[in-house]
Each structure stands twice: as structure tokens, then as C-alpha cells.
mmCIF file as Biopython writes it, N, C-alpha, C and O atoms, coordinates in Angstrom:
data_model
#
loop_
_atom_site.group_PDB
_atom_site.id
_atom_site.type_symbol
_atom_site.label_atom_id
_atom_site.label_alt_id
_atom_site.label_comp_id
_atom_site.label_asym_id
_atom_site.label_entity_id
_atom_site.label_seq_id
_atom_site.pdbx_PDB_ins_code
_atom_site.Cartn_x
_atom_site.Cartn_y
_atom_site.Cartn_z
_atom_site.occupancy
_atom_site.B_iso_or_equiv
_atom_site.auth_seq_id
_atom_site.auth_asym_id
_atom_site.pdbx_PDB_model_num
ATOM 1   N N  . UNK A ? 1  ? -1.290  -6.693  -41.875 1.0 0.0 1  A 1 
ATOM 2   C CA . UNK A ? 1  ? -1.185  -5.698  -40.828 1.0 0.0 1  A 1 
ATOM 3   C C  . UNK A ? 1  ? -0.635  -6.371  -39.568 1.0 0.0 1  A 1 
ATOM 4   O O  . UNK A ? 1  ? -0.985  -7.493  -39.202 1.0 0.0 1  A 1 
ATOM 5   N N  . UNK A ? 2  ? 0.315   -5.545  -38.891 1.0 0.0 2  A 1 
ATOM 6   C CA . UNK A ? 2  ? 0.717   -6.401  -37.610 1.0 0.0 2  A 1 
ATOM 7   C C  . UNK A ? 2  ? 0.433   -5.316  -36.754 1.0 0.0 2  A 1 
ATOM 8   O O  . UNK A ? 2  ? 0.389   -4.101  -36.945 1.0 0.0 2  A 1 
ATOM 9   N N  . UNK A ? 3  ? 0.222   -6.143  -35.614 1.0 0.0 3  A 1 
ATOM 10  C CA . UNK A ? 3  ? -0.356  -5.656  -34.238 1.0 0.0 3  A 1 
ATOM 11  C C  . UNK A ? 3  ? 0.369   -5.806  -33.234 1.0 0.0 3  A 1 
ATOM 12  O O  . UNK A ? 3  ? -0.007  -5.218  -32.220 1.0 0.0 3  A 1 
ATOM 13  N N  . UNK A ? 4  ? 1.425   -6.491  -33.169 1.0 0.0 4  A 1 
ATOM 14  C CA . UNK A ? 4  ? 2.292   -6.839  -31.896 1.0 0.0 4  A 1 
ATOM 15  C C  . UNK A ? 4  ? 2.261   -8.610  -31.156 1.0 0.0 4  A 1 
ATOM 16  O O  . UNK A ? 4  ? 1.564   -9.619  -31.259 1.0 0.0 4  A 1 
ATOM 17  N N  . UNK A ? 5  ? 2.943   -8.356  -30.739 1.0 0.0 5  A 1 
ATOM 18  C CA . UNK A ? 5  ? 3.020   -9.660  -30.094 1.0 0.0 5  A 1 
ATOM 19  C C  . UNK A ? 5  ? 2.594   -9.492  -28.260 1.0 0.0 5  A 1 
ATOM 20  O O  . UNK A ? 5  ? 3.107   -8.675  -27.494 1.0 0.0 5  A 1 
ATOM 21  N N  . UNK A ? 6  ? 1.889   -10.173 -28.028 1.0 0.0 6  A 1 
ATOM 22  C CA . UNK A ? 6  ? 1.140   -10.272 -26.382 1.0 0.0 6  A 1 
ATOM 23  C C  . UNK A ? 6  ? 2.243   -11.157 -25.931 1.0 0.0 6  A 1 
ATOM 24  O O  . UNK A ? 6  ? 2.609   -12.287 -26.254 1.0 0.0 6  A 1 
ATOM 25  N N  . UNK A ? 7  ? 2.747   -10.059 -24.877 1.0 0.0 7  A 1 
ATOM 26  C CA . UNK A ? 7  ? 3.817   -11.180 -23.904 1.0 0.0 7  A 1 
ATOM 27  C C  . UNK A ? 7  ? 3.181   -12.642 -23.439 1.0 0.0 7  A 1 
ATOM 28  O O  . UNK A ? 7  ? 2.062   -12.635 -22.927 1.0 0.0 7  A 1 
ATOM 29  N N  . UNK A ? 8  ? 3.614   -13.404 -23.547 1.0 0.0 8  A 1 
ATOM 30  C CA . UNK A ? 8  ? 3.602   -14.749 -23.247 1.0 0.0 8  A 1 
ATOM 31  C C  . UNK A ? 8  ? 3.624   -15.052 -21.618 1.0 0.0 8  A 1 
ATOM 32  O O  . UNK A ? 8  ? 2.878   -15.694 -20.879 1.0 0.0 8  A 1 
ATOM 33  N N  . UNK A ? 9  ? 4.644   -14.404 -21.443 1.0 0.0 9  A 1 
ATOM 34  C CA . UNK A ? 9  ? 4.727   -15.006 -19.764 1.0 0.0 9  A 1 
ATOM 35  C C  . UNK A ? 9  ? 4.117   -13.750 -18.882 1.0 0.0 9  A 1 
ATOM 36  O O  . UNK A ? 9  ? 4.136   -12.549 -19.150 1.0 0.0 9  A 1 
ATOM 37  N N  . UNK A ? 10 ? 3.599   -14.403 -17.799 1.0 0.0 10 A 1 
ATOM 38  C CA . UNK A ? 10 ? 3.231   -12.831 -16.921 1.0 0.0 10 A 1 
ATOM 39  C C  . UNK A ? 10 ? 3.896   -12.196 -16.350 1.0 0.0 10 A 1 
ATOM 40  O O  . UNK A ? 10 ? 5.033   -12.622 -16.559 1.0 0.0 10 A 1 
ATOM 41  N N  . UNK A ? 11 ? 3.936   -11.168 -15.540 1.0 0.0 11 A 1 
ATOM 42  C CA . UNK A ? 11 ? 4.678   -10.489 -14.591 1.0 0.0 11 A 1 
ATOM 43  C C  . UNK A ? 11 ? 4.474   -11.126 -13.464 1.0 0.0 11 A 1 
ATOM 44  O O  . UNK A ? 11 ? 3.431   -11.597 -13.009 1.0 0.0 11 A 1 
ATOM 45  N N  . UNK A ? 12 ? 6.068   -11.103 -12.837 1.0 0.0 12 A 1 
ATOM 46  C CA . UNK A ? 12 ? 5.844   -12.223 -11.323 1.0 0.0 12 A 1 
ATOM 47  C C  . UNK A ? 12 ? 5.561   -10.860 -10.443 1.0 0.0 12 A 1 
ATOM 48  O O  . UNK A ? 12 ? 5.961   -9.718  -10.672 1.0 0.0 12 A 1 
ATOM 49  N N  . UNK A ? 13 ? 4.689   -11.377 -9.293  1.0 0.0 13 A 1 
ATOM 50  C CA . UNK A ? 13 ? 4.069   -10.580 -8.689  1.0 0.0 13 A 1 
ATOM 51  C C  . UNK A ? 13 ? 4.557   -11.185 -6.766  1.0 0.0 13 A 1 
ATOM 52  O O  . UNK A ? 13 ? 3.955   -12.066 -6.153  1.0 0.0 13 A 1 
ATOM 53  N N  . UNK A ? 14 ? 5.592   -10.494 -6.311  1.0 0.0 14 A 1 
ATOM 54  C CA . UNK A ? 14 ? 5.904   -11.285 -5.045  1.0 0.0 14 A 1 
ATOM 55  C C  . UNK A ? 14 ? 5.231   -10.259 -4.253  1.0 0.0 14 A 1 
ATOM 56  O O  . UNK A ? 14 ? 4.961   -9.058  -4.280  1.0 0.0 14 A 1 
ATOM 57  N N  . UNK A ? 15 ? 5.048   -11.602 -3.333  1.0 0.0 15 A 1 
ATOM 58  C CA . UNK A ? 15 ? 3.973   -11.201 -1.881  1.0 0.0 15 A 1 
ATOM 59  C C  . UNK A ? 15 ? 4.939   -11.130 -1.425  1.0 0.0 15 A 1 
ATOM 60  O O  . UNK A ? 15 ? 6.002   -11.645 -1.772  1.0 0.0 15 A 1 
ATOM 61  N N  . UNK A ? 16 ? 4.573   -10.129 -0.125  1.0 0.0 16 A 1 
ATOM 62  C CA . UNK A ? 16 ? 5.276   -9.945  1.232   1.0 0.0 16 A 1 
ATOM 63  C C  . UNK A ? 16 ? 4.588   -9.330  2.549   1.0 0.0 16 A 1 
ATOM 64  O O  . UNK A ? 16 ? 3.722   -8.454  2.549   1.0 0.0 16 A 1 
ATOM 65  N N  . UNK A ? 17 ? 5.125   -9.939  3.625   1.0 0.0 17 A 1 
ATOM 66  C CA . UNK A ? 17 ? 4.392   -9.377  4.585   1.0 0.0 17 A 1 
ATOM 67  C C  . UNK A ? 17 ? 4.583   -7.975  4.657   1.0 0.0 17 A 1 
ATOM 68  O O  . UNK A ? 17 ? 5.719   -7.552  4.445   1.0 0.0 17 A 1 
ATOM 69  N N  . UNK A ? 18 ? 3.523   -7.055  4.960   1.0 0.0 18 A 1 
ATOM 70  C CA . UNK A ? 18 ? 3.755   -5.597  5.200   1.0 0.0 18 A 1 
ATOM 71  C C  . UNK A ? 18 ? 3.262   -5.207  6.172   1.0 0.0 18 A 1 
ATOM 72  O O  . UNK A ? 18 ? 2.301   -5.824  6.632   1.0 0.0 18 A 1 
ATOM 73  N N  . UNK A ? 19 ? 3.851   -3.828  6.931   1.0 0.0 19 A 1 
ATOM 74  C CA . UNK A ? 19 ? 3.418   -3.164  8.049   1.0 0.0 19 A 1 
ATOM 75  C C  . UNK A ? 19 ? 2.481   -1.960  7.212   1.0 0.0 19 A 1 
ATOM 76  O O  . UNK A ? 19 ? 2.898   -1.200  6.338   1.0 0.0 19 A 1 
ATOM 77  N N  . UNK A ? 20 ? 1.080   -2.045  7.773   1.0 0.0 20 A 1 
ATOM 78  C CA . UNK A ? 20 ? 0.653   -0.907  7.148   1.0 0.0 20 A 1 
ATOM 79  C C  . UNK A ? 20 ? -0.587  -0.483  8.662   1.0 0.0 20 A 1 
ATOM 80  O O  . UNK A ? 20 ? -1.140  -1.255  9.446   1.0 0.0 20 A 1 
ATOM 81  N N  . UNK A ? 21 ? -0.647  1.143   8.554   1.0 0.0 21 A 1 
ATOM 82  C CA . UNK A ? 21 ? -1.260  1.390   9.355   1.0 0.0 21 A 1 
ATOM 83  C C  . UNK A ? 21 ? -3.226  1.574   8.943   1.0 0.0 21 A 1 
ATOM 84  O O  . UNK A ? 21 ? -3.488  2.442   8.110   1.0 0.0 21 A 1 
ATOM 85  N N  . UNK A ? 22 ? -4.160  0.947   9.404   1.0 0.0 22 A 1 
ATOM 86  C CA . UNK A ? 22 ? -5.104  0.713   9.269   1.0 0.0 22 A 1 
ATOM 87  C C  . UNK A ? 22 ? -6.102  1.388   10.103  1.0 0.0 22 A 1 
ATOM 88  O O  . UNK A ? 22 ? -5.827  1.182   11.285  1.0 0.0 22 A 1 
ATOM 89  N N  . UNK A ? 23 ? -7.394  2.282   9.932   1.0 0.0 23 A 1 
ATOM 90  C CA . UNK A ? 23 ? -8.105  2.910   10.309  1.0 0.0 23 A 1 
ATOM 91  C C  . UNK A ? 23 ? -8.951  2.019   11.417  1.0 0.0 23 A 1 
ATOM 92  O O  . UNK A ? 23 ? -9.499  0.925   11.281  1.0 0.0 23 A 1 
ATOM 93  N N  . UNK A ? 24 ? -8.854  2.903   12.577  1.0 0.0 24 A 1 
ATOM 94  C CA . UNK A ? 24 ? -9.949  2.110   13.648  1.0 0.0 24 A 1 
ATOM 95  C C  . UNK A ? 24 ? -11.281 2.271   13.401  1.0 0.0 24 A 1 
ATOM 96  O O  . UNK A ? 24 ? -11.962 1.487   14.062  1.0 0.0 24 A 1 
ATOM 97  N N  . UNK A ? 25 ? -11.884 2.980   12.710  1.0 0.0 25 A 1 
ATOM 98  C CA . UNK A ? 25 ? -13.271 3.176   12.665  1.0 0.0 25 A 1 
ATOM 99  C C  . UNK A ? 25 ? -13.534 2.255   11.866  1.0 0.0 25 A 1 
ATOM 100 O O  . UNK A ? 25 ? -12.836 2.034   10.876  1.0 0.0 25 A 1 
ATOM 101 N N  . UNK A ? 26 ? -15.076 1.259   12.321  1.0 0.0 26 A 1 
ATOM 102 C CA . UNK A ? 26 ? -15.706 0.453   11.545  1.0 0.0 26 A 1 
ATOM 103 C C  . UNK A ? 26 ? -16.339 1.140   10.539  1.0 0.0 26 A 1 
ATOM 104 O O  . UNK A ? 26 ? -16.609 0.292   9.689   1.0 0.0 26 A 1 
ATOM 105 N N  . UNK A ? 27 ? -16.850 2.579   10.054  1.0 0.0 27 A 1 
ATOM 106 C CA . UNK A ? 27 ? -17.078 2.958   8.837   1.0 0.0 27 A 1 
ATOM 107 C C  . UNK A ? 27 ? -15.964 3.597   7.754   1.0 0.0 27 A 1 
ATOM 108 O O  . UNK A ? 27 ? -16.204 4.203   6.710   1.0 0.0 27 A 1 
ATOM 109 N N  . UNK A ? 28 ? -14.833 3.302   8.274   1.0 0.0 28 A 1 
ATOM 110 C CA . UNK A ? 28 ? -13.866 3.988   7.017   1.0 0.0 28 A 1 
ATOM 111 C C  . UNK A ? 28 ? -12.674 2.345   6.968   1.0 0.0 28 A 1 
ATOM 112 O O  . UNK A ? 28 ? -12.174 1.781   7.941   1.0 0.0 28 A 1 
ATOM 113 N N  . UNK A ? 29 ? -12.593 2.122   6.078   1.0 0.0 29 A 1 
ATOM 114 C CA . UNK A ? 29 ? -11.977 1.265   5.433   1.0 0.0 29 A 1 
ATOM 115 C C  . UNK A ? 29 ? -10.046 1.621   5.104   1.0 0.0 29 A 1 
ATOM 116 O O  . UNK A ? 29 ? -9.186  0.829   4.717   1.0 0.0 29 A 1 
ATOM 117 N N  . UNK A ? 30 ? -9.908  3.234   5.481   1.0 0.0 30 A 1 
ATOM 118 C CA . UNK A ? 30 ? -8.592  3.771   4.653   1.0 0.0 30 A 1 
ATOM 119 C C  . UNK A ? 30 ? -7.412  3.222   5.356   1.0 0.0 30 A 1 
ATOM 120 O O  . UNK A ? 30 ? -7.295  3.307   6.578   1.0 0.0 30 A 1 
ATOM 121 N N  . UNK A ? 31 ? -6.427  2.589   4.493   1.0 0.0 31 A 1 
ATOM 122 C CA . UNK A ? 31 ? -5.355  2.183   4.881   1.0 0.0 31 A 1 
ATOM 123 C C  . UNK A ? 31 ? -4.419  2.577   4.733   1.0 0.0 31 A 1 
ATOM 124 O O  . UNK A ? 31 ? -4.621  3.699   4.270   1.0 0.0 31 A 1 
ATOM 125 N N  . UNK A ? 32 ? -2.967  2.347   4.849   1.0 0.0 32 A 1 
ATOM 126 C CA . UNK A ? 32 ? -2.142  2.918   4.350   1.0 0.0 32 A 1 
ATOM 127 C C  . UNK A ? 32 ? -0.530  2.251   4.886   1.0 0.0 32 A 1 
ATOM 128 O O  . UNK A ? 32 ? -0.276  1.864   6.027   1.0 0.0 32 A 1 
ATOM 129 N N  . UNK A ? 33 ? 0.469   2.260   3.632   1.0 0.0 33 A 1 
ATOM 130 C CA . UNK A ? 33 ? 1.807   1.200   4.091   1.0 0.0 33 A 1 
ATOM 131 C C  . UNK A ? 33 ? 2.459   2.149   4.915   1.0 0.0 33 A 1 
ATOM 132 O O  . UNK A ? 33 ? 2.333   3.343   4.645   1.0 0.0 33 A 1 
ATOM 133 N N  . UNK A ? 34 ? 3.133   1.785   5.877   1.0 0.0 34 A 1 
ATOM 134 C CA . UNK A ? 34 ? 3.950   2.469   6.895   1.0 0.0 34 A 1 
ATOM 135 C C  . UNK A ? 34 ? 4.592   3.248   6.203   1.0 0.0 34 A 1 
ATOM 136 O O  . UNK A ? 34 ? 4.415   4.465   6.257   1.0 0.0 34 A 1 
ATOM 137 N N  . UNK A ? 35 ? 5.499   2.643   5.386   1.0 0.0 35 A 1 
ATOM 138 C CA . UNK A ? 35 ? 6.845   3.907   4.966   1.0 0.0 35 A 1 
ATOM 139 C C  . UNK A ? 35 ? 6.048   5.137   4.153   1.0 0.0 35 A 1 
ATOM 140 O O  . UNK A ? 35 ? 6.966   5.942   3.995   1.0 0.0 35 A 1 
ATOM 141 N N  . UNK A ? 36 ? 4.971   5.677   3.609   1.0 0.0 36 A 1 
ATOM 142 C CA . UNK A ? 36 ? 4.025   6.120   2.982   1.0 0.0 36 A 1 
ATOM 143 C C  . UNK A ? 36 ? 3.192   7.121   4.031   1.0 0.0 36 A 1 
ATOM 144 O O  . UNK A ? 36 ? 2.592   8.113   3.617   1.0 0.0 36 A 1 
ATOM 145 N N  . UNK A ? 37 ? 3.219   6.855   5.011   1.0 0.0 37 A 1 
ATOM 146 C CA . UNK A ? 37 ? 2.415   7.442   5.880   1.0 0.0 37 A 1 
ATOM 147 C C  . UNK A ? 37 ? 3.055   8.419   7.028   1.0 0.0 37 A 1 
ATOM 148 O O  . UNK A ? 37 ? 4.154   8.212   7.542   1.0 0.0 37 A 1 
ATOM 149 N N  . UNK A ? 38 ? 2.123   9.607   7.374   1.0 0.0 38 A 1 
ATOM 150 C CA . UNK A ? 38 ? 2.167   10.650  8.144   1.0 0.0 38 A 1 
ATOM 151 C C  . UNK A ? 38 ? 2.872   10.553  9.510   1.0 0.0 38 A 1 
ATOM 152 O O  . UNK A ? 38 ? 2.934   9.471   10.093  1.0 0.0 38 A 1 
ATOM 153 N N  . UNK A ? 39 ? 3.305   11.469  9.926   1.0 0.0 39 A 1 
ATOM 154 C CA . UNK A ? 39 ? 4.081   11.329  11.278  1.0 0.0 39 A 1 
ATOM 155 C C  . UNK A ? 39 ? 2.909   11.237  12.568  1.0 0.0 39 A 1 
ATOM 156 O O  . UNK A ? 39 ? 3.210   10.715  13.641  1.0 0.0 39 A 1 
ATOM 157 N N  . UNK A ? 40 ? 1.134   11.990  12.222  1.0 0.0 40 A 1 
ATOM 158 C CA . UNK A ? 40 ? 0.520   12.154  12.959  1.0 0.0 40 A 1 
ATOM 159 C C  . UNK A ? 40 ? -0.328  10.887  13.153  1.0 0.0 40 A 1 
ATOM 160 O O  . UNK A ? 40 ? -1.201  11.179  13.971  1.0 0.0 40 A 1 
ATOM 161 N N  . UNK A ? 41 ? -0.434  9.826   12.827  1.0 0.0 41 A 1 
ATOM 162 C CA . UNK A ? 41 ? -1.011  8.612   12.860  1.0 0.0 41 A 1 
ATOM 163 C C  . UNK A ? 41 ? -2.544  8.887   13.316  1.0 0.0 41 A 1 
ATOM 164 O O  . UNK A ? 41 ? -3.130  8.512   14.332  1.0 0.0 41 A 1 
ATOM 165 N N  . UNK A ? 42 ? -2.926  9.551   12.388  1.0 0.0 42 A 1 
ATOM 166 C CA . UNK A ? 42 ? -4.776  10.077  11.778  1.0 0.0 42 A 1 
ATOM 167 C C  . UNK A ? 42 ? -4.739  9.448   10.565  1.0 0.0 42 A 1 
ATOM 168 O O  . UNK A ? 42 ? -3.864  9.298   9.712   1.0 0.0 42 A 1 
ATOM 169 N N  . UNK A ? 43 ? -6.050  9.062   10.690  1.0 0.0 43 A 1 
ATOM 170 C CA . UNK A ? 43 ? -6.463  8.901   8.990   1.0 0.0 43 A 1 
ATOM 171 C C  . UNK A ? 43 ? -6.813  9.798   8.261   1.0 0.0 43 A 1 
ATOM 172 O O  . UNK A ? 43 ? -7.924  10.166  8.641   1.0 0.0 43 A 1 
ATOM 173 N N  . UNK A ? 44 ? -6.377  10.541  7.149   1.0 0.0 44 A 1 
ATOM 174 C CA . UNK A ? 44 ? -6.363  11.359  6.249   1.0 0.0 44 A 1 
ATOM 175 C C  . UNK A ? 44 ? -8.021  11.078  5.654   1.0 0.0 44 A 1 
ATOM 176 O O  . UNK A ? 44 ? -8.662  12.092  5.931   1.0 0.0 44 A 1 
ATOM 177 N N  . UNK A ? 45 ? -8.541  10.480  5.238   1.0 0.0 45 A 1 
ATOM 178 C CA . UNK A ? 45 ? -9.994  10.406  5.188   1.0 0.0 45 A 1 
ATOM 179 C C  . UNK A ? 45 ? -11.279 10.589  6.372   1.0 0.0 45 A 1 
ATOM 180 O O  . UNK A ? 45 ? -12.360 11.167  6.263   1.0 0.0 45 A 1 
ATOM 181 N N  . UNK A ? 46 ? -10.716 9.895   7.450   1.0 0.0 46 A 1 
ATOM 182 C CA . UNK A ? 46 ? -11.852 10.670  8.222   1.0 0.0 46 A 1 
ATOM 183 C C  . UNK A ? 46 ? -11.760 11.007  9.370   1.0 0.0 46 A 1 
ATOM 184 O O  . UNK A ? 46 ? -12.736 11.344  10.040  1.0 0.0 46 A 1 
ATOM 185 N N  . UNK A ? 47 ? -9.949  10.958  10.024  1.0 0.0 47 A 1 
ATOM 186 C CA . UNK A ? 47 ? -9.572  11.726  10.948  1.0 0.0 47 A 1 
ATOM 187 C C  . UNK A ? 47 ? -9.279  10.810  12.302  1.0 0.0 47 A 1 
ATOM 188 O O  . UNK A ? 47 ? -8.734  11.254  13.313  1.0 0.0 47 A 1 
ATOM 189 N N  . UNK A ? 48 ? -9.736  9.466   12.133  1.0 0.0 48 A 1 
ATOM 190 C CA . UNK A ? 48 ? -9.805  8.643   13.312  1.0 0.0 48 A 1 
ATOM 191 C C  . UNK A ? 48 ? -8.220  8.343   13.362  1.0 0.0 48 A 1 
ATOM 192 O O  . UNK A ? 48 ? -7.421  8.465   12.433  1.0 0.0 48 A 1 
ATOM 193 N N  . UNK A ? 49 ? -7.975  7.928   14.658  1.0 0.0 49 A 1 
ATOM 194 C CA . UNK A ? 49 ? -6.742  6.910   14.758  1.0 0.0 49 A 1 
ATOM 195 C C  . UNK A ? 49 ? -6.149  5.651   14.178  1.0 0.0 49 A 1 
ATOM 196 O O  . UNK A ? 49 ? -6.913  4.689   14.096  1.0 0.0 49 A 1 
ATOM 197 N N  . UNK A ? 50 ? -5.174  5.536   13.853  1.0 0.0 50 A 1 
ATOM 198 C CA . UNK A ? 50 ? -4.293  4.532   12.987  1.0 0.0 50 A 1 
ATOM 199 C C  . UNK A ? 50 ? -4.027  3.280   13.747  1.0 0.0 50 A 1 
ATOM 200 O O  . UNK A ? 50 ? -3.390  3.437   14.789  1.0 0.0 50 A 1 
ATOM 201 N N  . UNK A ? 51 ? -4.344  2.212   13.472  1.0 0.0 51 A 1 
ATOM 202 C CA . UNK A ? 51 ? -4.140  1.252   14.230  1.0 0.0 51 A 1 
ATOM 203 C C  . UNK A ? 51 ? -2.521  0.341   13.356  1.0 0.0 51 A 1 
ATOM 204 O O  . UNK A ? 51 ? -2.219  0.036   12.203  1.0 0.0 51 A 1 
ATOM 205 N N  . UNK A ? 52 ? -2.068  0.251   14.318  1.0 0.0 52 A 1 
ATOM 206 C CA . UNK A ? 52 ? -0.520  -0.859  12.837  1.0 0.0 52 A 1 
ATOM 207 C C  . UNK A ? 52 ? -0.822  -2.577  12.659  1.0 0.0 52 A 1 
ATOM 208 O O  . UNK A ? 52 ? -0.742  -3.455  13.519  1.0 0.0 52 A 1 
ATOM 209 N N  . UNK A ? 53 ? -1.160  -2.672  11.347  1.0 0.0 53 A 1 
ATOM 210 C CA . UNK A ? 53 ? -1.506  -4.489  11.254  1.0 0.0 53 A 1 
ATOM 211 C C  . UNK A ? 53 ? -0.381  -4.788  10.197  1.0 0.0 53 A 1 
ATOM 212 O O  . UNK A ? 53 ? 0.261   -3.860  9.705   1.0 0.0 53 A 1 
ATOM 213 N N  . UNK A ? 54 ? -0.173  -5.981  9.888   1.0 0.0 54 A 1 
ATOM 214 C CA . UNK A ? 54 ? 0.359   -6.689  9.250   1.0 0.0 54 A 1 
ATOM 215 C C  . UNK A ? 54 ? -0.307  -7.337  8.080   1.0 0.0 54 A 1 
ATOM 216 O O  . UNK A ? 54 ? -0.866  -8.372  8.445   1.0 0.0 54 A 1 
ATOM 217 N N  . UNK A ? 55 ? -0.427  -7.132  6.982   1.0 0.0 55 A 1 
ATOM 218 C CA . UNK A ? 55 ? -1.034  -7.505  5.948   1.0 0.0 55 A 1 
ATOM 219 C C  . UNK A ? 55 ? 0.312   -7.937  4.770   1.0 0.0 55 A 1 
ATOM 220 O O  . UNK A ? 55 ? 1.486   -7.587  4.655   1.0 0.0 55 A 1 
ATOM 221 N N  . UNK A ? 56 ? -0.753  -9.032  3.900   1.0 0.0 56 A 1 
ATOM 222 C CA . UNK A ? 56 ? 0.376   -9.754  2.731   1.0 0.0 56 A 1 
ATOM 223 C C  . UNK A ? 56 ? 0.061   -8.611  1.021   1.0 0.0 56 A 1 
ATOM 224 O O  . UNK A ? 56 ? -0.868  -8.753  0.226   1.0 0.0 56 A 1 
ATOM 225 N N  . UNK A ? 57 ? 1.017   -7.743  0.968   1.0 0.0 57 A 1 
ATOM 226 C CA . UNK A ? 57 ? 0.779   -7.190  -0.058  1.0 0.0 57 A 1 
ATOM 227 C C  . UNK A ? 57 ? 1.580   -7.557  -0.930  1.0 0.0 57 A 1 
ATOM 228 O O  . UNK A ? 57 ? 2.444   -8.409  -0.721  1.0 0.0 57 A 1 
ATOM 229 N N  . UNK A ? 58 ? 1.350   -6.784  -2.366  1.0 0.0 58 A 1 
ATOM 230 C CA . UNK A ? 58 ? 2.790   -6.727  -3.284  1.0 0.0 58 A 1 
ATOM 231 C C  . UNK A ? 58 ? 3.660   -6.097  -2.811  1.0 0.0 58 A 1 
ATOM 232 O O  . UNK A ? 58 ? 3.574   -5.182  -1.991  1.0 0.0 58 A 1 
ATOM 233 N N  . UNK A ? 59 ? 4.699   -6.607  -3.368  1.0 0.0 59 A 1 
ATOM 234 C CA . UNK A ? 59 ? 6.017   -6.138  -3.045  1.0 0.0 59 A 1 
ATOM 235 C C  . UNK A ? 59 ? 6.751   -4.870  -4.055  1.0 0.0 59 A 1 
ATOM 236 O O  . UNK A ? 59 ? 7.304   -5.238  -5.091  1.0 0.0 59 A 1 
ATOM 237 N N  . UNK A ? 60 ? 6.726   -3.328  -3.692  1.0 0.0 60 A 1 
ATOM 238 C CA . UNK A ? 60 ? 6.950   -2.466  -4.743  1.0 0.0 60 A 1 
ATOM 239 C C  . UNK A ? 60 ? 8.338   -1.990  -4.521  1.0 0.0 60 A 1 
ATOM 240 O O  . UNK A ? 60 ? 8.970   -2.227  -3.492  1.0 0.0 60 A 1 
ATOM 241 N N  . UNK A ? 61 ? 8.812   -1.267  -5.591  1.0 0.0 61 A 1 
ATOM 242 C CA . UNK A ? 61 ? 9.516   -0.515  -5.283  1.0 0.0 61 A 1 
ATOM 243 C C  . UNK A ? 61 ? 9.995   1.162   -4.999  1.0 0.0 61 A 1 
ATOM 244 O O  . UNK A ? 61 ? 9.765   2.018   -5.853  1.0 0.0 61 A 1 
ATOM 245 N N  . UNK A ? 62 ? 10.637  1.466   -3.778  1.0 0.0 62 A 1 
ATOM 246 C CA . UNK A ? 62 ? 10.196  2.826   -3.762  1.0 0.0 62 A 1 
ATOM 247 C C  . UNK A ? 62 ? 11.768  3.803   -3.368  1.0 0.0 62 A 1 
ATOM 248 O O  . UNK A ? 62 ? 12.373  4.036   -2.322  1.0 0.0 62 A 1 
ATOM 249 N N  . UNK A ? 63 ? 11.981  4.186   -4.868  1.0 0.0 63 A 1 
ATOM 250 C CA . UNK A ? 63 ? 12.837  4.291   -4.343  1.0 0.0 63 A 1 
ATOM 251 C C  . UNK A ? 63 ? 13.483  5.677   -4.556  1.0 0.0 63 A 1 
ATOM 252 O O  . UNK A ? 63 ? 14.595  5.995   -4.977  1.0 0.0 63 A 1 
ATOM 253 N N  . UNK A ? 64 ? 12.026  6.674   -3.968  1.0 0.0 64 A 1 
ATOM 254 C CA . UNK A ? 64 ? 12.208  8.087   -4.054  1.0 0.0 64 A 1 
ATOM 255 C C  . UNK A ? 64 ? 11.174  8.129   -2.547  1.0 0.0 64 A 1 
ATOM 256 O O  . UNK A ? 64 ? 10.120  7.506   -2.422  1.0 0.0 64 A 1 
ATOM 257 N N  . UNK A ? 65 ? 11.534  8.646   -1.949  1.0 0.0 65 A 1 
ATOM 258 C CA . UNK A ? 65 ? 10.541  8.812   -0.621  1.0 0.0 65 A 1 
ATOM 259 C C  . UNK A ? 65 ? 10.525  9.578   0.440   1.0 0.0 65 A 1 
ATOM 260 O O  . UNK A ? 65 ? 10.839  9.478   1.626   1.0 0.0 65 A 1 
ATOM 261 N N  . UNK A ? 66 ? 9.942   10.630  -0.494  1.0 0.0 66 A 1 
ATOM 262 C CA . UNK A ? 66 ? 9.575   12.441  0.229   1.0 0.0 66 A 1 
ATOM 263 C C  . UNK A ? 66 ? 9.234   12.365  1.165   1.0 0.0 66 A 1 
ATOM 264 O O  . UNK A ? 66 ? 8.830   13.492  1.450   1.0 0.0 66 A 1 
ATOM 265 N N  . UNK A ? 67 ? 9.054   11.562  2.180   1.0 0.0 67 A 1 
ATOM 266 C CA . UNK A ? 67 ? 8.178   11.643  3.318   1.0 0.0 67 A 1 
ATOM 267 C C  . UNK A ? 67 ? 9.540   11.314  4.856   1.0 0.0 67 A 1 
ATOM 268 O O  . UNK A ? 67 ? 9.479   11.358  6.084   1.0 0.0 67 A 1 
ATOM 269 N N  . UNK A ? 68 ? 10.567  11.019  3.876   1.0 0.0 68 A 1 
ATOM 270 C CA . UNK A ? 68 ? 11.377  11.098  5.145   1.0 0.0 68 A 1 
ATOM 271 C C  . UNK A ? 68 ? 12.589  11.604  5.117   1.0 0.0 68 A 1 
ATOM 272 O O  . UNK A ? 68 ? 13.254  11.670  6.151   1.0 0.0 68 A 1 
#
């Protein structure tokens, strides 16, 4: 019986710095990447203001993007 073969090598996974806008309230955690996010700079979870940080995420691709 064969089952397949398990890729060998992994998927490369590149970091990059990102702009993402980040919730000011110390009880909500919700984040979110700039290009992804609302024109009203609220947090969609609990309504507070968006603060903009710089964080090292993956690097995706997006290359359908309804939001603009």
C-alpha cells in the first residue's frame, strides 16, 4: 500500500517588517495589517482606537484587495 511521500524540505517562511494597526486598550489584544484594515481606525472587536506599530510578520501574498 502506498501512502505518499512527506515533502522533505520545508516551506521557507520570510519575515518582514510590517505596519499593522494595534488596539489601545489593555484588555483587547485585536490587531490588524494596515493594507487589511478599515478607513475608520476603531477596533472592530471592541471599538477602541487603533494605534500603528511595527511588528516582524510573515510575508503574504495579497493579491486581490477589496478594501481599496
Amino acid at each position: 500500500m502506498y501512502f505518499g511521500k512527506k515533502n522533505s524540505e520545508e516551506p521557507v517562511v520570510i519575515m518582514e517588517d510590517t505596519v499593522v494597526y494595534a488596539c489601545a486598550s489593555e484588555a483587547c489584544n485585536g490587531w490588524m495589517r494596515k493594507e487589511f484594515a478599515a478607513d475608520n481606525e476603531t477596533c472592530p472587536m471592541c471599538g477602541d482606537n487603533l494605534t500603528e506599530e511595527i511588528r516582524e510578520l510573515p510575508k503574504i501574498q495579497n493579491e486581490y484587495n477589496a478594501f481599496r
